[in-house]
C-alpha positions, 0 to 999 in steps of 0.5 A, a space after each residue: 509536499 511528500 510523505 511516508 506514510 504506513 498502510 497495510 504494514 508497508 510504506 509508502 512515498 507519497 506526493 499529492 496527485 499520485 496514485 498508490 496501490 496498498 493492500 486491499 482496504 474496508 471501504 467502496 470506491 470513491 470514499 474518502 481515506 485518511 492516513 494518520 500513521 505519517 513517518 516523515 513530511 518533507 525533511 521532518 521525521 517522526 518518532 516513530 509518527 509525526 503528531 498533527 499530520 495526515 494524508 487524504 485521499 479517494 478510493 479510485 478502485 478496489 481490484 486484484 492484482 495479476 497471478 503470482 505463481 510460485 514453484 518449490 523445488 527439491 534438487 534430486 527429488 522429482 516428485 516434490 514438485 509444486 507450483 502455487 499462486 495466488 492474486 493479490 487484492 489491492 485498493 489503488 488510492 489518489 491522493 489528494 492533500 497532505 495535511 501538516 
């Protein structure tokens, strides 16, 4: 079975057995998740979220993801350079049944 699923406001296409990382969630590893806000189950759509379907899965890791950086720039103007960054926390995810 697939899915779309929402978490973290983005989607997410999902099948069972595979590993997704979403934005950092509230939980320890090895807990168990379940998505309610299902969009779509196989050719199925919601409006906007399908009744009765949920997504389980196990929290494998939480984590952070590599620096980003990022550089503004200002043509002609040499002193406003600046370079920022920052890491992404994630919360990587199995998962395990797609119930519906």
């Amino acid at each position: 079975m697939n899915a779309v699923i929402k978490a973290g406001g983005k989607q997410y296409y999902v099948t069972e057995g595979a590993e997704i990382f979403v934005e950092k969630l509230n939980c320890e590893e090895g807990d168990t998740v379940t998505f309610d806000q299902v969009l779509m189950l196989d050719s199925k759509v919601g409006n906007p979220y399908l009744t009765n379907v949920t997504v389980d899965g196990v929290v494998l890791k939480n984590g952070k993801a590599k620096k980003i950086k990022v550089f503004k720039y200002k043509s002609k103007d040499r002193s406003n350079r600046k370079t920022q960054g920052h890491r992404q926390p994630y919360t990587k995810i199995k998962i395990t049944k797609i119930n519906g």
